[in-house]
C-alpha positions, 0 to 999 in steps of 0.5 A: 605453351605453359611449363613447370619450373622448380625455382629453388630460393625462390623467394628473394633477391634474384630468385624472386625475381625469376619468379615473377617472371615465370609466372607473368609468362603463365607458367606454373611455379613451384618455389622451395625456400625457407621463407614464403612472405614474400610469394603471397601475392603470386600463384606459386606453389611453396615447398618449405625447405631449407637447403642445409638440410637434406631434401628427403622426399619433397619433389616426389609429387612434382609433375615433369619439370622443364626447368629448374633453378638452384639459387641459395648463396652465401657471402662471407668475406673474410681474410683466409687465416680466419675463415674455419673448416666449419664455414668453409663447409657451410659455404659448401653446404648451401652452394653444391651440396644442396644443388647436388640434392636438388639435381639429383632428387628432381632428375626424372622430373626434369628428363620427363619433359624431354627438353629440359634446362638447369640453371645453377649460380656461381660468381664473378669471384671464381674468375678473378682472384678477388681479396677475402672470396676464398670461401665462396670461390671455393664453392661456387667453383666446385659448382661450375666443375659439376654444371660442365660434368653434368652437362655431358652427362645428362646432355643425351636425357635433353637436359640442358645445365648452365651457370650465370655466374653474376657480380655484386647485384642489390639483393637482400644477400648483399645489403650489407655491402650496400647499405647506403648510397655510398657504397653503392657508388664506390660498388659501381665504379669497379664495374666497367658499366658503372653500376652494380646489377639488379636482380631483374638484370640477373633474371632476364638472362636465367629466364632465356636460358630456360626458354626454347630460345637457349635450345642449343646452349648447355654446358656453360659458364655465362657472366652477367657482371656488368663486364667486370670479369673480362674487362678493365676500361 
């Protein structure tokens, strides 16, 4: 049976690939991003939004939801000492609060349909003390402490929320970490599989969790890190 999915940055990297995949299963897609170029050839709805600002009345006229997907992330690796309060506050901006405005402004959509899943994004850097993540640790952290919080809560509407929390995957977001054959080999060795992820790697398990199959998971926190946030080999 077709569903509704809002797939919010939906337009790139991993995002875009959940998309894809949606759609190919027949569902109908709604994607929220900045940019649409990139959905051209795929029949998806576009809502404009960009999520540093605040979301206003954009989902009001969606239909039940039986799943939603918050993806905007930032990478800003910088020593402690030179990260300001105001990029702190970005990185909280893109990663919580506009998850916040999401949830909260799609939740009668998302409990209309009687069995709905969440899925948010974190990182492996909110397992491991990595060098220059204070930034994004700091806020997808606080992701993972509002997915488990809401997971209880909002567990008796049949709504299911969960986190994939990846490592370094080849997107657009991380090209520049990326940026040539080097790296990218340099990137894959600190991965116990040998290789950093793709997004279809990231979206093939954000997809099961929004499918019948992952009826009995809510609350938590999956890696999908090439082992790199368990294992040292």
């Amino acid at each position: 049976m077709a569903k509704n999915f809002l797939i919010i940055g939906g337009s790139s990297g991993i995002g875009l690939a959940t998309t894809r995949k949606l759609v190919s299963e027949g569902n109908s897609v709604w994607v929220a991003s900045r940019n649409s170029d990139t959905l051209k050839d795929l029949p998806v709805e576009h809502i404009a939004w960009d999520v540093s600002q605040p979301v206003g009345t954009r989902f009001e006229a969606l239909p039940e939801l039986h799943g939603l997907v918050y993806c905007p992330g930032t990478i800003n690796l910088k020593p402690f000492h030179r990260l300001s309060r105001e990029e702190f506050q970005h990185d909280l901006n893109i990663n919580l609060f506009g998850a916040i405005d999401a949830l909260q402004s799609t939740f009668k959509n998302l409990k209309n349909a009687k069995g709905a899943s969440v899925v948010l994004f974190s990182t492996v850097a909110s397992t491991l003390g990595m060098n220059f993540h204070s930034a994004i640790a700091t806020a997808k952290s606080a992701v993972e402490g509002l997915a488990k919080s809401l997971a209880a809560e909002w567990a008796s509407s049949a709504i299911r929320i969960n986190v994939v929390a990846p490592s370094l995957t080849d997107t657009p977001l991380a090209s520049k970490l990326l940026s040539d054959n080097d790296k990218k080999e340099a990137a894959g060795k600190r991965h116990p599989l040998g290789r950093v992820g793709t997004a279809e790697d990231v979206a093939e398990v954000v997809c099961f969790l929004l499918s019948d199959k992952a009826s009995w998971i809510t609350g938590q926190i999956i890696g999908v890190d090439g082992g790199m946030g368990t294992l040292k080999p």
